[in-house]
C-alpha positions as CSV (number, residue, x, y, z in Angstrom):
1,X,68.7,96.6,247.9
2,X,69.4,92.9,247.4
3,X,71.0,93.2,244.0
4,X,73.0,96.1,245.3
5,X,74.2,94.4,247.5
6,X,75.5,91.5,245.3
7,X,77.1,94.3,243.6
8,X,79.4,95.3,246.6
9,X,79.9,92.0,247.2
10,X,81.1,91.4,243.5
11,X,83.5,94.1,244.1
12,X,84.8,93.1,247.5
13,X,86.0,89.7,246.1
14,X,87.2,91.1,242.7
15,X,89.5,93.6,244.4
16,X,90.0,91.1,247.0
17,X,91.5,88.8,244.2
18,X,95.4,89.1,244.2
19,X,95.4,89.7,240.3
20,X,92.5,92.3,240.8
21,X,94.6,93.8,243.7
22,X,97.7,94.2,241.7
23,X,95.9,95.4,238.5
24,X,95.2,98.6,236.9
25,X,91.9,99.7,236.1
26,X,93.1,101.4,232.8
27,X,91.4,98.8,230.5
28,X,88.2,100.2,231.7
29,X,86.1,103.4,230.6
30,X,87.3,106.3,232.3
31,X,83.8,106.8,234.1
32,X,84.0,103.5,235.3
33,X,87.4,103.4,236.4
34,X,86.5,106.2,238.4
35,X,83.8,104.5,239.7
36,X,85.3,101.3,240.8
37,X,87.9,103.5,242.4
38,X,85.5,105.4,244.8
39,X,83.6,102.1,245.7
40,X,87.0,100.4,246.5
41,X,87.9,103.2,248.8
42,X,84.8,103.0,250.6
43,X,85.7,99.4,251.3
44,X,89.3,100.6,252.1
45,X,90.9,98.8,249.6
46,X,93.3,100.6,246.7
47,X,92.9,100.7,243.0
48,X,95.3,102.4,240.7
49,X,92.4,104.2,239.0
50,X,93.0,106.7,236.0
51,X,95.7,104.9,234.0
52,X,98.5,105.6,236.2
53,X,98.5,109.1,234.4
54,X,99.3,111.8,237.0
55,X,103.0,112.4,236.4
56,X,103.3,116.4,238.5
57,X,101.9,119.2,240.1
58,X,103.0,122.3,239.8
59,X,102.4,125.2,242.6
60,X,102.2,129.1,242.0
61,X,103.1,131.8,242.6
62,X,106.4,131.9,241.6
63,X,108.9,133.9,243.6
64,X,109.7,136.1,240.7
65,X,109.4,136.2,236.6
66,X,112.5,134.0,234.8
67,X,115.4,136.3,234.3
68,X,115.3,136.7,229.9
69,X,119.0,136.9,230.1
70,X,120.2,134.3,232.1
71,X,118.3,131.7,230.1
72,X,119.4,133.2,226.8
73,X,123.0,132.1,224.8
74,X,125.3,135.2,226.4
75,X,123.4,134.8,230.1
76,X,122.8,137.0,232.9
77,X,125.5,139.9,234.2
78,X,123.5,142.1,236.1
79,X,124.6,141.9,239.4
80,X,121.5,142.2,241.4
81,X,118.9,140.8,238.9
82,X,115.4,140.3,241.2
83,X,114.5,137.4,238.5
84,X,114.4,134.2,238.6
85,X,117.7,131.7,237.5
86,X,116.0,128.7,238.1
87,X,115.2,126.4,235.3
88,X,113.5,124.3,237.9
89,X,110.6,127.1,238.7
90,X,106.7,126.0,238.1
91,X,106.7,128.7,235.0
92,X,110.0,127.6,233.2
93,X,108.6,123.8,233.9
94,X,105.1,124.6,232.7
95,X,107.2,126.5,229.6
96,X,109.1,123.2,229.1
97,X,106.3,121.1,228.3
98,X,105.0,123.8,225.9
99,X,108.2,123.8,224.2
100,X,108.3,120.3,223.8
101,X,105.2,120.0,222.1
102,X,105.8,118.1,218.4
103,X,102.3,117.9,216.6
104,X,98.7,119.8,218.6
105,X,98.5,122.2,221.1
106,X,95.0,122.8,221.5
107,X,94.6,125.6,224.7
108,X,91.3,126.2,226.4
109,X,92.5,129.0,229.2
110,X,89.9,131.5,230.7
111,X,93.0,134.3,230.1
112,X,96.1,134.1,228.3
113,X,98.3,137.9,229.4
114,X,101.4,136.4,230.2
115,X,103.7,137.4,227.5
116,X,106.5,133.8,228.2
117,X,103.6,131.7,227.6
118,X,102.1,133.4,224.4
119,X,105.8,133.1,222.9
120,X,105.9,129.5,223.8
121,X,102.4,129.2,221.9
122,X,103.5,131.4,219.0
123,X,107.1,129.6,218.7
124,X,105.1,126.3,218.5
125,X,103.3,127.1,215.7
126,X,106.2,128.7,214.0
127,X,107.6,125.3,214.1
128,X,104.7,123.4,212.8
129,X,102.8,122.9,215.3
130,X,99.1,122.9,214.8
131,X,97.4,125.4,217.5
132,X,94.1,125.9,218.6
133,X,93.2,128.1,221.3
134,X,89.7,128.6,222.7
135,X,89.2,131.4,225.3
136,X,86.8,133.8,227.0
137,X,85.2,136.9,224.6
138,X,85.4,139.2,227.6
139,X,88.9,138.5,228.0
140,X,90.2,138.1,224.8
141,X,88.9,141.5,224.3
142,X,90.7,142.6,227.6
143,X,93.8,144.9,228.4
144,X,96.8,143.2,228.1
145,X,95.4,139.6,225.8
146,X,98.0,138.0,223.9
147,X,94.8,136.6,221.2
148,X,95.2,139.1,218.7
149,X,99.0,138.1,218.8
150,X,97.7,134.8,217.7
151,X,95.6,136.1,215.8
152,X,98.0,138.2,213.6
153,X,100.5,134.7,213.4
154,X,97.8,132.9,211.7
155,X,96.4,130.8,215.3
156,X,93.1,129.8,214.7
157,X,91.2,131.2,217.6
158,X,87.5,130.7,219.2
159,X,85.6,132.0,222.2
160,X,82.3,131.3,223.6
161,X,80.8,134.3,222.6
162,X,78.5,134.9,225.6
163,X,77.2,136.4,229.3
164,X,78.7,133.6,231.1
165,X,82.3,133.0,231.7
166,X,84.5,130.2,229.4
167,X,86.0,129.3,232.6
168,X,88.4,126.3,231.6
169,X,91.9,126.3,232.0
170,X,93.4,123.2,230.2
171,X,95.8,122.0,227.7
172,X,96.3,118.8,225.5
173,X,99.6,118.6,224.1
174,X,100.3,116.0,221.6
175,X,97.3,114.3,222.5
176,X,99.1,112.6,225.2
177,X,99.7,115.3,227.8
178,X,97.5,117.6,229.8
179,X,98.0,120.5,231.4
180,X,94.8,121.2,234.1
181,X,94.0,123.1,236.8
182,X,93.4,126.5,238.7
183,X,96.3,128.3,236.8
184,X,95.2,131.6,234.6
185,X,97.8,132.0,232.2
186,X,98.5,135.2,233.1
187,X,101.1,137.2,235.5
188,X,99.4,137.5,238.0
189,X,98.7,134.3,238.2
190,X,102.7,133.2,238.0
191,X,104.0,135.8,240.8
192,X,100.7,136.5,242.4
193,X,98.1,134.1,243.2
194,X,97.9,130.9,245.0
195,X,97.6,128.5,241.8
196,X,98.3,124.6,240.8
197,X,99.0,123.2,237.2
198,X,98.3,119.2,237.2
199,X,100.0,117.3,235.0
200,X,98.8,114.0,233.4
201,X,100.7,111.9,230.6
202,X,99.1,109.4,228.9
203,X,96.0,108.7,230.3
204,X,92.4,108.0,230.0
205,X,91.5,111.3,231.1
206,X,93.4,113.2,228.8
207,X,90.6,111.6,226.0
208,X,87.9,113.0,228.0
209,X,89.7,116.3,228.1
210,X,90.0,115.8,224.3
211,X,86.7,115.2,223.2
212,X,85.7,118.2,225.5
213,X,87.5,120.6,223.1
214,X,86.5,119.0,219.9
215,X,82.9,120.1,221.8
216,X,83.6,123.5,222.5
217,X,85.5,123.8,219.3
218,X,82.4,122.7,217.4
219,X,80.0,124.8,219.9
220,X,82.1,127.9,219.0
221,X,82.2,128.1,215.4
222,X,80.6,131.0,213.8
């Protein structure tokens, strides 16, 4: 008890110094950042934990799919299209980053049935891209997967090849961004469920996520 509390009292005065106070705790592991984070709450002082990384949030559902017209060259003339002509919507934001990608995409999504985000992923790698995608058996297998159209473009694919669920649904761009959250990438989960995409840009956390897929990726070879 005594040495744990010379621990909090450690704590107190470091956060209590004013560099301490105005510093980040990015330097640090990303366990312990979060760490020193939760005990600084509990003193009710604030740490920017996690490398200053979170840069969005993105909510779901959608009010309707992206109209394919509108954001094509020649655009939209239908006069009562029910789509969407918002290049601000979660899914055309989500599709941005996606689009943006320059050297690894490597997806680890539960299901992948929405047909946008499987072009985005196949137009990447078309480009030069390298892809990876890990994903459920039970759902690859499923009505309506986009895997076998990644497959069939050369996408090198893996799945956990068991009874329980490959629940994840995460992507590291470029090493440097990361795409995490609820969100299926699926329809239903655009224009149907309640879902939310965080974002994070180069932080700590997106290593953590990292070394997670090289794990899985490893797990999953056969």
């Amino acid at each position: 008890m005594a040495a744990r509390g010379r621990g909090w009292l450690w704590l107190w005065l470091w956060l209590h110094h004013p560099r301490a106070a105005s510093s980040s705790l990015s330097h640090l592991p990303y366990r312990k950042q979060a760490l020193l984070a939760s005990m600084g709450n509990c003193l009710g002082v604030e740490t920017t934990a996690l490398g200053d990384s979170f840069v969005d949030v993105l909510f779901f559902p959608d009010p309707a799919m992206p109209c394919k017209n509108f954001h094509s060259d020649k655009g939209c003339t239908r006069k009562n299209c029910k789509s969407i002509h918002d290049q601000g919507s979660s899914l055309m934001t989500l599709l941005g980053y996606l689009n943006g990608s320059k050297k690894t995409m490597d997806i680890c999504v539960f299901t992948i049935t929405c047909d946008e985000i499987a072009e985005a992923v196949l137009e990447a790698h078309r480009r030069g891209v390298k892809v990876r995608v890990i994903s459920d058996d039970g759902q690859a297998k499923g009505k309506g997967s986009d895997i076998e159209k990644f497959i069939d473009a050369g996408i090198p694919v893996r799945d956990d090849n068991a009874r329980t669920y490959m629940h994840h649904k995460f992507c590291v761009i470029d090493k440097k961004i990361l795409l995490n959250g609820s969100f299926n990438w699926s329809r239903q989960a655009v224009v149907g469920n309640a879902e939310n995409l965080v974002i994070h840009k180069d932080g700590p956390i997106i290593g953590r996520f990292d070394e997670h897929f090289e794990h899985l990726w490893e797990k999953y070879e056969r």
